[in-house]
PDB file of N, CA, C and O in Angstrom:
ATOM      1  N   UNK A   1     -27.520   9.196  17.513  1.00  0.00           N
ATOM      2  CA  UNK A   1     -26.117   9.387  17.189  1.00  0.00           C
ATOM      3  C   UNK A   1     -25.379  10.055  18.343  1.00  0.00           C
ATOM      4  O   UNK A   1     -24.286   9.558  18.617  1.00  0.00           O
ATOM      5  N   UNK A   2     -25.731  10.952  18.966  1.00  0.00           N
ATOM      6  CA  UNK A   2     -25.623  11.620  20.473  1.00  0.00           C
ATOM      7  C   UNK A   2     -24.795  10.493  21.364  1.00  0.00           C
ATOM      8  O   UNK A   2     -23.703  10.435  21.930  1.00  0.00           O
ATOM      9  N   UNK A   3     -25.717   9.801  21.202  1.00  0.00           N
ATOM     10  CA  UNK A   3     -25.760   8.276  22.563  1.00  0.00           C
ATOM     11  C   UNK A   3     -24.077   7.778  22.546  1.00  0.00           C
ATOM     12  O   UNK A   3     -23.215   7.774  23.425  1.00  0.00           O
ATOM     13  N   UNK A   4     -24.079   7.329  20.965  1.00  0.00           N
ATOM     14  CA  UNK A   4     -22.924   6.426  20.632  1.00  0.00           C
ATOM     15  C   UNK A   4     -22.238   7.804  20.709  1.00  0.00           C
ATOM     16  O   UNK A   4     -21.702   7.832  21.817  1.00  0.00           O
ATOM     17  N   UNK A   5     -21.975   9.082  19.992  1.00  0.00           N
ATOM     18  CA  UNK A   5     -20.942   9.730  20.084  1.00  0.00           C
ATOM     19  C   UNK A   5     -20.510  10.179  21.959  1.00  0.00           C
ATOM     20  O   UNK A   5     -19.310  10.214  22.231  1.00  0.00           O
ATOM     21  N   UNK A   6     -21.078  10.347  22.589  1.00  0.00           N
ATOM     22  CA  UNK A   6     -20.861  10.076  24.157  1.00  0.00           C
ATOM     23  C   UNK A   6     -19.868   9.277  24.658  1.00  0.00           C
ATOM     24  O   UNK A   6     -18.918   9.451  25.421  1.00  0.00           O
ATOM     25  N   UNK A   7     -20.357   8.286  23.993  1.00  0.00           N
ATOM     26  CA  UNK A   7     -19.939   7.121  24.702  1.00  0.00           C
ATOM     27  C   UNK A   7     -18.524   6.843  24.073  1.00  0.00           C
ATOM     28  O   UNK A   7     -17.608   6.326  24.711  1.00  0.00           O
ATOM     29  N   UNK A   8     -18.420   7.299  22.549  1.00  0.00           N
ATOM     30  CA  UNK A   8     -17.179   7.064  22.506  1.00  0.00           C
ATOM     31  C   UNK A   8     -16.104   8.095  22.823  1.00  0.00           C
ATOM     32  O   UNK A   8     -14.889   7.930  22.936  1.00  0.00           O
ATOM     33  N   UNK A   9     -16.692   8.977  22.916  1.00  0.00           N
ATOM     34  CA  UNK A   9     -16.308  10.287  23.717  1.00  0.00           C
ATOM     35  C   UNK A   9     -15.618   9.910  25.336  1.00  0.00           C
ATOM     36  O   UNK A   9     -14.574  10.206  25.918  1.00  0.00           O
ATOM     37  N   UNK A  10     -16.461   9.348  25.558  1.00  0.00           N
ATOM     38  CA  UNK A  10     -16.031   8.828  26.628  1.00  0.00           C
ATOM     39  C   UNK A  10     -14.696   7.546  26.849  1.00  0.00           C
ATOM     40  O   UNK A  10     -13.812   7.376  27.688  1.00  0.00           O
ATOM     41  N   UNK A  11     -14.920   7.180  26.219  1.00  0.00           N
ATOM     42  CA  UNK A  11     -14.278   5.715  25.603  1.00  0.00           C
ATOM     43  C   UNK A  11     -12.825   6.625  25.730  1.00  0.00           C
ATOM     44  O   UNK A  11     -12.249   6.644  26.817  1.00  0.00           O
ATOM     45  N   UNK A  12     -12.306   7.324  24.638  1.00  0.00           N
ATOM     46  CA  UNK A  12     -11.309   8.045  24.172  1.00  0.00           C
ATOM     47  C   UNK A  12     -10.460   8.942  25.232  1.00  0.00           C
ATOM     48  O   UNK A  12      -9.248   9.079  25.400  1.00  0.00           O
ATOM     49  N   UNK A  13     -11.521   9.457  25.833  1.00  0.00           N
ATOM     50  CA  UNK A  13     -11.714  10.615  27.238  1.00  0.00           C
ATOM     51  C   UNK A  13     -10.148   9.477  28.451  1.00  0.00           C
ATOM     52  O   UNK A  13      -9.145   9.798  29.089  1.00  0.00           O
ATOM     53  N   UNK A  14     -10.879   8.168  28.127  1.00  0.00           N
ATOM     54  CA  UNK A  14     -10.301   7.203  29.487  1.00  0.00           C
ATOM     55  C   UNK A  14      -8.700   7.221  28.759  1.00  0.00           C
ATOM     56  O   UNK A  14      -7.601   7.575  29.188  1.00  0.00           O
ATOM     57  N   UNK A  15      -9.134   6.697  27.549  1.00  0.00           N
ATOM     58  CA  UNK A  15      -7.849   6.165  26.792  1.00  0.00           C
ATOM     59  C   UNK A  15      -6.974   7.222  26.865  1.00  0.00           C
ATOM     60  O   UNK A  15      -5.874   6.886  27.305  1.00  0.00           O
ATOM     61  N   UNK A  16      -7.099   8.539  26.548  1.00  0.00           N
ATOM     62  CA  UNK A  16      -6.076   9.818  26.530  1.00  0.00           C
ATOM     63  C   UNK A  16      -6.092   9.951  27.969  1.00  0.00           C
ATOM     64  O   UNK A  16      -4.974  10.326  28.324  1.00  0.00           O
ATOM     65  N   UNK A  17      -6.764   9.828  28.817  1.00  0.00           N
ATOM     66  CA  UNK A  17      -6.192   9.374  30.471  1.00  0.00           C
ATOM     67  C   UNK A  17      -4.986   8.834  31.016  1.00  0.00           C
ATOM     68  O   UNK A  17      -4.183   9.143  31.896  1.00  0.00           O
ATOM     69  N   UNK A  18      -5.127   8.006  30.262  1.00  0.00           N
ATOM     70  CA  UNK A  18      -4.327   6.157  30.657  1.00  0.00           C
ATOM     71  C   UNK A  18      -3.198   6.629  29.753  1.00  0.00           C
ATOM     72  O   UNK A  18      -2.129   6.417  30.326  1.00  0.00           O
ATOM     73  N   UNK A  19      -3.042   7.138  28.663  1.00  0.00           N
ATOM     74  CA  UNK A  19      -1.827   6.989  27.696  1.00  0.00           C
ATOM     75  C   UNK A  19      -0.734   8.255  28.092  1.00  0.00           C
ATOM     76  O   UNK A  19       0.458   8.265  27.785  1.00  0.00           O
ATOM     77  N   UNK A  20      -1.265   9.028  28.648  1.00  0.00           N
ATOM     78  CA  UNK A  20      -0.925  10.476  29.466  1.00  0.00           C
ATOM     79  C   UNK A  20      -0.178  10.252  30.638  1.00  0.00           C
ATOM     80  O   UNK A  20       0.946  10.706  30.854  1.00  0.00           O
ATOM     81  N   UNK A  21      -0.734   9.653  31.265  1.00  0.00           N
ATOM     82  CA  UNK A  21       0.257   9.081  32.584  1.00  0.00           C
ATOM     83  C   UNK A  21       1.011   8.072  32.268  1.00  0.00           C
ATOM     84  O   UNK A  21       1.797   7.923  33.205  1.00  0.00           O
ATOM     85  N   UNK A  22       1.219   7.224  31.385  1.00  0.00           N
ATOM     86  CA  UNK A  22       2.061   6.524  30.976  1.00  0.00           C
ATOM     87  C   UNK A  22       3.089   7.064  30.576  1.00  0.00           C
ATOM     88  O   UNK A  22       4.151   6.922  31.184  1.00  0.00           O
ATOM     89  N   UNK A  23       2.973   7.835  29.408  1.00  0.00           N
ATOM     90  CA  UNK A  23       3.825   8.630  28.964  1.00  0.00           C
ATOM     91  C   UNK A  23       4.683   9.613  29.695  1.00  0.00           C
ATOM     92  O   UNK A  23       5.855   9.896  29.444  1.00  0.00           O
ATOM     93  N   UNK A  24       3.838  10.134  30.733  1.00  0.00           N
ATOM     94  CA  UNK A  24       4.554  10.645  31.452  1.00  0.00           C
ATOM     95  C   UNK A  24       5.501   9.677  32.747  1.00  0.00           C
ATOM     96  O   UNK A  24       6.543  10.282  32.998  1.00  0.00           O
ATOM     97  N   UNK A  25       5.420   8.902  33.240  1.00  0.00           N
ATOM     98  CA  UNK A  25       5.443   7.638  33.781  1.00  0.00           C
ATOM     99  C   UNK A  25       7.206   7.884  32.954  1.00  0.00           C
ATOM    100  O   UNK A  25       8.228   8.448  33.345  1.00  0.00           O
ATOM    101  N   UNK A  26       6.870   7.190  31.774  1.00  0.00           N
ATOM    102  CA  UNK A  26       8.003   6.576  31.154  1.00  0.00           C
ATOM    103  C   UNK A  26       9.140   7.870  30.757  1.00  0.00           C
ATOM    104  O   UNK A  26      10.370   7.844  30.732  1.00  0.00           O
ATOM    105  N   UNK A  27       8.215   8.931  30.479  1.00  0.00           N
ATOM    106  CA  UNK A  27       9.928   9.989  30.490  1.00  0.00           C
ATOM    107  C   UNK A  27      10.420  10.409  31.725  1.00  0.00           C
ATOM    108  O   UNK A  27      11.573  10.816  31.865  1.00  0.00           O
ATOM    109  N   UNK A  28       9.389  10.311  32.868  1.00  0.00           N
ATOM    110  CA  UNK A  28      10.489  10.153  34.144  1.00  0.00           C
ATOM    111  C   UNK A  28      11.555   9.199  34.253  1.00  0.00           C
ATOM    112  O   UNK A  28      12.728   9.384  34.576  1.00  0.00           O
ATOM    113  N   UNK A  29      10.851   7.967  33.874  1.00  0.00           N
ATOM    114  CA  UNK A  29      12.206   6.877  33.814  1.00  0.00           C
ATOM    115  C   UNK A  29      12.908   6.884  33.356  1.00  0.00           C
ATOM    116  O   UNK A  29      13.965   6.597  33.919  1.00  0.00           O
ATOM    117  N   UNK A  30      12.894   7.227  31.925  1.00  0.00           N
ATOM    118  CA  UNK A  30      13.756   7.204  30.983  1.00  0.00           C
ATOM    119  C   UNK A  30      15.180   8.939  31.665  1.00  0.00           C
ATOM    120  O   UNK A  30      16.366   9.049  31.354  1.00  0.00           O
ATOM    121  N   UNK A  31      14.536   9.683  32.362  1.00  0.00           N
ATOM    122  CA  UNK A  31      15.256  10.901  32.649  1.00  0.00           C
ATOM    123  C   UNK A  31      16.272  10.059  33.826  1.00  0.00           C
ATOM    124  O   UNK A  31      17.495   9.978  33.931  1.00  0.00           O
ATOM    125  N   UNK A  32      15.555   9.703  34.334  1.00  0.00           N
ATOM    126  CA  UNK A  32      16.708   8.837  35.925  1.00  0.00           C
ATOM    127  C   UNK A  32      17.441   7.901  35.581  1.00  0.00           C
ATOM    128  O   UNK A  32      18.370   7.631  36.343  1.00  0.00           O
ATOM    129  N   UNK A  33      17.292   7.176  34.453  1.00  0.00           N
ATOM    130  CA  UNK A  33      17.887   6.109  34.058  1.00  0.00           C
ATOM    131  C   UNK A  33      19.243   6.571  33.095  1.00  0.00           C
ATOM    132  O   UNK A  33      20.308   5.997  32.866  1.00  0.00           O
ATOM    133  N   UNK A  34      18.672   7.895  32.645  1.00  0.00           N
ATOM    134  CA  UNK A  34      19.864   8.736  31.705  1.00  0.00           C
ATOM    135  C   UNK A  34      21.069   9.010  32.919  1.00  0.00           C
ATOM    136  O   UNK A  34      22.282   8.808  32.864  1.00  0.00           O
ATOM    137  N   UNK A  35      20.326   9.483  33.890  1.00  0.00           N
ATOM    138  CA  UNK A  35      21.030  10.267  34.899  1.00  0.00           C
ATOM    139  C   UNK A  35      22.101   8.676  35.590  1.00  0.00           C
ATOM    140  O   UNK A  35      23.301   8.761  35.851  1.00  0.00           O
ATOM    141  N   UNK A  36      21.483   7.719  35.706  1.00  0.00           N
ATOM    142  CA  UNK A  36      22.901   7.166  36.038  1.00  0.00           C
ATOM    143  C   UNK A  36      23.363   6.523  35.209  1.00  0.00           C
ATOM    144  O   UNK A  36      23.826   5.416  35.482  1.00  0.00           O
ATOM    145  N   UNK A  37      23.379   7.087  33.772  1.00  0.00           N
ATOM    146  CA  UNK A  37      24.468   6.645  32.682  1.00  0.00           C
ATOM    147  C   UNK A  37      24.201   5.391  31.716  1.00  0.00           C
ATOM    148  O   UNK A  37      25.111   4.745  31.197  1.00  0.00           O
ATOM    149  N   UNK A  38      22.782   5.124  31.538  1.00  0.00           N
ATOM    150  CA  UNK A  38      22.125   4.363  30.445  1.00  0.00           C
ATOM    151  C   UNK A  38      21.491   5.114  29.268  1.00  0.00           C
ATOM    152  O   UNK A  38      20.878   6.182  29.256  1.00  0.00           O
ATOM    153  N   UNK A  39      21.763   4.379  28.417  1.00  0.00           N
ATOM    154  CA  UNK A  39      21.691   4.593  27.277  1.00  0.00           C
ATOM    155  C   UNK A  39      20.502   4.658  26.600  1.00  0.00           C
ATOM    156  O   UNK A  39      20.530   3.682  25.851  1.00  0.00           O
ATOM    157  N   UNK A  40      19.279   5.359  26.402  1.00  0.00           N
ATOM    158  CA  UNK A  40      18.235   5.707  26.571  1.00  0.00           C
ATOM    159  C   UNK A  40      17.565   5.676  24.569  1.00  0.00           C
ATOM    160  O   UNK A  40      16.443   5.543  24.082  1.00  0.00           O
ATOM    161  N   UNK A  41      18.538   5.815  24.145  1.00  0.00           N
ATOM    162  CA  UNK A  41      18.225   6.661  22.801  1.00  0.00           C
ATOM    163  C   UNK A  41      16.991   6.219  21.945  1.00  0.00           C
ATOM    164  O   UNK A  41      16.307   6.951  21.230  1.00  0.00           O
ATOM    165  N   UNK A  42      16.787   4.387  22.239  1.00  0.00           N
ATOM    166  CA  UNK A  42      15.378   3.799  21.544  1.00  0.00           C
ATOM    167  C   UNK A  42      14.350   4.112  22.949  1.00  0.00           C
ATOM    168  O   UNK A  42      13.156   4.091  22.652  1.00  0.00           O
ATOM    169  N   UNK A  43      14.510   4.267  23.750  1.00  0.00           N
ATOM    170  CA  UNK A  43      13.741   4.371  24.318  1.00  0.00           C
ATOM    171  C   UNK A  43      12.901   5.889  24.020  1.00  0.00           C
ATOM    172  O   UNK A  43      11.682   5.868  23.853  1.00  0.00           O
ATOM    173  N   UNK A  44      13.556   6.982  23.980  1.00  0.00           N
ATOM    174  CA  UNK A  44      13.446   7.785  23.902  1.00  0.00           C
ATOM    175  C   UNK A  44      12.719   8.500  22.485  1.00  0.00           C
ATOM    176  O   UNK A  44      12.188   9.609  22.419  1.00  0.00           O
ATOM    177  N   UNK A  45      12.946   7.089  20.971  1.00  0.00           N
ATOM    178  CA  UNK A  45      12.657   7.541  20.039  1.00  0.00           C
ATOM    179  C   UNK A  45      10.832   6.567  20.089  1.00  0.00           C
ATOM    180  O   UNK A  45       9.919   6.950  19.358  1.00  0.00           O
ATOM    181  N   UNK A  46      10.700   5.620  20.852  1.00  0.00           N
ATOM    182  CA  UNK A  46       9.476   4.856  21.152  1.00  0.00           C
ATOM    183  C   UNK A  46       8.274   5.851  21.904  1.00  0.00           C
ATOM    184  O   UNK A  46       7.069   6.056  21.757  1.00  0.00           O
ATOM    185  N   UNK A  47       9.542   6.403  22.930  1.00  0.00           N
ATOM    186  CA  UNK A  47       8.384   7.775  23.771  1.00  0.00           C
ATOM    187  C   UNK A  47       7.957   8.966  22.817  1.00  0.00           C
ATOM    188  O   UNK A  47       7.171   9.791  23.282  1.00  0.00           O
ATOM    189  N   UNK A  48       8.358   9.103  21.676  1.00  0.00           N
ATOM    190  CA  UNK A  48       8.510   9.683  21.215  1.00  0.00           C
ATOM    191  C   UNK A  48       7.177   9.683  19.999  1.00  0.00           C
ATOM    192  O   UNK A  48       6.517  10.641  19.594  1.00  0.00           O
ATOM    193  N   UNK A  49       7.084   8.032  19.576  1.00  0.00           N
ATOM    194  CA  UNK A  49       6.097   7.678  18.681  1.00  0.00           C
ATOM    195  C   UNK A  49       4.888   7.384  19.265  1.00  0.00           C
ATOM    196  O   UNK A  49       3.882   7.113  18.610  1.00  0.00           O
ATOM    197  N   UNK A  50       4.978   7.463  21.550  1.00  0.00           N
ATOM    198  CA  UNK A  50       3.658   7.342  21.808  1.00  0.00           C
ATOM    199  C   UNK A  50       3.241   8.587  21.839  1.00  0.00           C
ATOM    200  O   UNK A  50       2.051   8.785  21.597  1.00  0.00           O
ATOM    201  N   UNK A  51       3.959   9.510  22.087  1.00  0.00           N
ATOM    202  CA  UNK A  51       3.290  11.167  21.686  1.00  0.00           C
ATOM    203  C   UNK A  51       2.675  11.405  20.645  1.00  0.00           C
ATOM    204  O   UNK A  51       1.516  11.817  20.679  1.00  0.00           O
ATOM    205  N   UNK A  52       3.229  11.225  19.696  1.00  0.00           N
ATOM    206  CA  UNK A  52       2.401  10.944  18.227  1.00  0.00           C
ATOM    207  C   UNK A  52       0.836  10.679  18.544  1.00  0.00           C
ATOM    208  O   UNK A  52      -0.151  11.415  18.537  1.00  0.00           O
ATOM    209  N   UNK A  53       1.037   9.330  18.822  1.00  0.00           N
ATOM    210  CA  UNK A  53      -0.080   8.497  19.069  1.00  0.00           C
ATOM    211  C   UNK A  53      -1.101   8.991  19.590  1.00  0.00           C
ATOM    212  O   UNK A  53      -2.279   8.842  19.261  1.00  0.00           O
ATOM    213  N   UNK A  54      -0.353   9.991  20.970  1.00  0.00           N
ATOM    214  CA  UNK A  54      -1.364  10.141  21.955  1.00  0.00           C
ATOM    215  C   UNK A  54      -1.651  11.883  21.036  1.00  0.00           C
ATOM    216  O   UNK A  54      -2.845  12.164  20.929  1.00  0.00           O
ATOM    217  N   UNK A  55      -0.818  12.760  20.538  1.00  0.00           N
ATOM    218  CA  UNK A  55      -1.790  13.335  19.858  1.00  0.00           C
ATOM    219  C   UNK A  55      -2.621  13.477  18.467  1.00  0.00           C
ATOM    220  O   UNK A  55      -3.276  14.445  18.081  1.00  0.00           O
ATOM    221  N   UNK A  56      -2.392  12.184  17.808  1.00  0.00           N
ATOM    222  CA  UNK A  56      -3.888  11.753  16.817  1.00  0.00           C
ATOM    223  C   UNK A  56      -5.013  11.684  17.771  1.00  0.00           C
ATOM    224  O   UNK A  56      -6.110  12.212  17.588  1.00  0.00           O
ATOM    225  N   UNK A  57      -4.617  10.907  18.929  1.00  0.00           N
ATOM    226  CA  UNK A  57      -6.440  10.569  19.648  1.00  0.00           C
ATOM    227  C   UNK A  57      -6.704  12.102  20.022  1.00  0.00           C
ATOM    228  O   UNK A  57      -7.604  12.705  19.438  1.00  0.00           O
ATOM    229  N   UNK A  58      -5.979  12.689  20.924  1.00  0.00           N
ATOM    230  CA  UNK A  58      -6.447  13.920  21.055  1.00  0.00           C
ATOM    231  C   UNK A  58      -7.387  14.951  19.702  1.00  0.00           C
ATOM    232  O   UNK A  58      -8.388  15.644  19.887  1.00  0.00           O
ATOM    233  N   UNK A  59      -6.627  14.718  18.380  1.00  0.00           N
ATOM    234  CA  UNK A  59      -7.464  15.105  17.704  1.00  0.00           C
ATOM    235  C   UNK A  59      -8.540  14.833  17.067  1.00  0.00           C
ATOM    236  O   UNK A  59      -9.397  15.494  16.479  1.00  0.00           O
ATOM    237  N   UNK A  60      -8.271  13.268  17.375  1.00  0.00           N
ATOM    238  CA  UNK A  60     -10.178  12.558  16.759  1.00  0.00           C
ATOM    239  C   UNK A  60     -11.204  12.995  18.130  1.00  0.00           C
ATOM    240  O   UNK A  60     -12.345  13.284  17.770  1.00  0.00           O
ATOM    241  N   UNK A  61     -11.010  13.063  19.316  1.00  0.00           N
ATOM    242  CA  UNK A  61     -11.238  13.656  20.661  1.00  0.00           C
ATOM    243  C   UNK A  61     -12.077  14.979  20.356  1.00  0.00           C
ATOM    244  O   UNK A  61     -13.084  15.417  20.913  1.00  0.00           O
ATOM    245  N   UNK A  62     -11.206  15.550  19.107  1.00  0.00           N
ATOM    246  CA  UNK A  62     -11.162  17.308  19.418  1.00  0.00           C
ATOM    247  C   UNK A  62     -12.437  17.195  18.428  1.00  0.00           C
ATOM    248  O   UNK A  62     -13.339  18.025  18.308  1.00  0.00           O
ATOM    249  N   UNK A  63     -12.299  16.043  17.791  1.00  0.00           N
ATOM    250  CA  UNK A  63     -13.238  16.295  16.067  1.00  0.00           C
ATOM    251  C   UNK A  63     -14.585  15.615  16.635  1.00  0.00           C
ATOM    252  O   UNK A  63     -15.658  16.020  16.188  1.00  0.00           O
ATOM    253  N   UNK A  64     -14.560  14.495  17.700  1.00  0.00           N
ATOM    254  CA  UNK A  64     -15.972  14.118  17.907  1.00  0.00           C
ATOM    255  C   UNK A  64     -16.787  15.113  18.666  1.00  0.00           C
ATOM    256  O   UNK A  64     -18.018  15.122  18.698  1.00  0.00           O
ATOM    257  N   UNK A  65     -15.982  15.958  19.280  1.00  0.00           N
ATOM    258  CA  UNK A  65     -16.373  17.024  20.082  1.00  0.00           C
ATOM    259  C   UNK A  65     -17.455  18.268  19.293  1.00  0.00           C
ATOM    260  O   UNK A  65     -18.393  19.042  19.486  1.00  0.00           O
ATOM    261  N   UNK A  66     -16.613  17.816  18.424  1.00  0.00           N
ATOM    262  CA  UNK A  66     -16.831  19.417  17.273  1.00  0.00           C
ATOM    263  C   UNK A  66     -18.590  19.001  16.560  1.00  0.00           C
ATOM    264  O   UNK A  66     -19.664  19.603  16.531  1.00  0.00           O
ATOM    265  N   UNK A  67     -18.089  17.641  16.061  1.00  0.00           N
ATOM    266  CA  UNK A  67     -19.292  17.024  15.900  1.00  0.00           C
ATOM    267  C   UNK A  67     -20.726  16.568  16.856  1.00  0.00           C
ATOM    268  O   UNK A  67     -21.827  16.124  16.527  1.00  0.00           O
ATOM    269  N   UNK A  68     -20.227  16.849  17.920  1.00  0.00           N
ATOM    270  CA  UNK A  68     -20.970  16.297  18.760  1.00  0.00           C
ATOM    271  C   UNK A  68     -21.699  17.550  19.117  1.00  0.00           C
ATOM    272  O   UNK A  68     -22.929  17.571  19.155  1.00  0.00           O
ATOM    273  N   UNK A  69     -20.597  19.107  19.506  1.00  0.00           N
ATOM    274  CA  UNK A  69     -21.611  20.179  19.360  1.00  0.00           C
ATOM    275  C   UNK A  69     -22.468  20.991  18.400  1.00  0.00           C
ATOM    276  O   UNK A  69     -23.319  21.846  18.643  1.00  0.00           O
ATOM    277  N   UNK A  70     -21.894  20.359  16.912  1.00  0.00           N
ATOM    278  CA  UNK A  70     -22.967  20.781  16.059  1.00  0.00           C
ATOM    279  C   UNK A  70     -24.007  20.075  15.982  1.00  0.00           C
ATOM    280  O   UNK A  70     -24.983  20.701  15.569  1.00  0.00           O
ATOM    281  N   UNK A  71     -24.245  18.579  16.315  1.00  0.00           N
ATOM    282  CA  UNK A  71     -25.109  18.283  16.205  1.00  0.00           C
ATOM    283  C   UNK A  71     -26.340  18.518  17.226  1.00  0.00           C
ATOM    284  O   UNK A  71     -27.488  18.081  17.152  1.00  0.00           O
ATOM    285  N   UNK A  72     -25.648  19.476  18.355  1.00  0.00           N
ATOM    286  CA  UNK A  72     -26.327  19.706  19.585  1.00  0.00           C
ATOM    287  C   UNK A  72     -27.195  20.900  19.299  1.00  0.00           C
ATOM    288  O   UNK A  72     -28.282  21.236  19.771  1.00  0.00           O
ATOM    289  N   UNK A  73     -26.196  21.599  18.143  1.00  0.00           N
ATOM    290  CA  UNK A  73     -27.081  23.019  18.069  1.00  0.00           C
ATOM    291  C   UNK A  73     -28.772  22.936  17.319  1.00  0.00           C
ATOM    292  O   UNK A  73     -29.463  23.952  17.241  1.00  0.00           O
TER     293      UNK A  73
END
């Protein structure tokens, strides 16, 4: 169980990588794009629902972790 929890540990590890710089990525844009006078507001409520997103994984992240060190003890 170790093996697979690793690995998806890992798996998740990449994905909260990748969704992190995106996110951040896109509220820079969305900040410069405000700044010369576009209208941002769905954009802003979409960046908004990938935060969400990105912190559920963080907490299944936090929970395989948890699991992963009790099963270590």
């Amino acid at each position: 169980m170790t093996s697979h929890c690793d690995d998806e540990l890992t798996s998740i590890s990449r994905d909260i990588a990748a969704k992190q710089l995106s996110i951040e990525n896109q509220a820079i844009l969305i900040e410069v794009l405000e700044q010369d006078g576009h209208d941002m507001v769905e954009e802003r409520s979409r960046l908004a629902k990938e935060r969400s997103n990105l912190a559920r994984q963080i907490a299944r992240q936090l929970r395989l972790l948890q699991t992963r060190c009790t099963l270590d003890e």
